[in-house]
N, C-alpha and C positions, 0 to 999 in steps of 0.2 A: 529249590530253584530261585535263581536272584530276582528281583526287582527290576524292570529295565528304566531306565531313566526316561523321561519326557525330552524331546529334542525339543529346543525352543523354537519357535513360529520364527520362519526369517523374515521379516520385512520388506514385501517390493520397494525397489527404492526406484522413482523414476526422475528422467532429466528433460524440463519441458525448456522444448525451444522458445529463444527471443521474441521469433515473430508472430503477430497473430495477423490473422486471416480473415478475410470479410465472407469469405464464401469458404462452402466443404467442399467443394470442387477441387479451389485451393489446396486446403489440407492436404486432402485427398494425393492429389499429386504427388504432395512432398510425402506423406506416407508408404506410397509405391516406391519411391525413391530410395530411401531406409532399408524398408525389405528387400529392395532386389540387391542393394550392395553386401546384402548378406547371402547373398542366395547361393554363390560359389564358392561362398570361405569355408575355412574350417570352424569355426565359430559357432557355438549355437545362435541362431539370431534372436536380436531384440524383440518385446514383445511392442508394439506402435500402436497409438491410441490418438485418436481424434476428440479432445472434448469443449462438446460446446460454454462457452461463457454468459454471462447475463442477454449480453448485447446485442445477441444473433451473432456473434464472431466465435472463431473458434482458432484451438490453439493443440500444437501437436506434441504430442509427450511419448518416450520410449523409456525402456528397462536396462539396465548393463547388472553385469554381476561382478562380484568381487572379488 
């Protein structure tokens, strides 16, 4: 029986937006936003992440694939 090879680990690669946010309210928003324009595609959708920074700001970051 063969060996099966080890698939290498893919890497998330995410794409954080420009703007940051003073509130998660904020984010928030633009989060819901993301996922709903995926919500009728054929697309699998982005994975959207809200993360806080030092400063009490926060900043919104999703996933695409290759």
């Amino acid at each position: 029986m063969p060996a099966k090879k080890k698939q290498p680990l893919k890497r998330t690669r995410w794409v954080y937006l420009k703007q940051i946010f003073t509130s998660k309210f904020q984010a928030g928003c633009l989060k819901a936003k993301l996922e709903e324009n995926w919500q009728n595609g054929y697309e699998i959708p982005p994975w959207v992440e809200i993360r806080k920074l030092k400063e009490n700001r926060y900043v919104v970051r999703y996933t695409y694939d290759e």
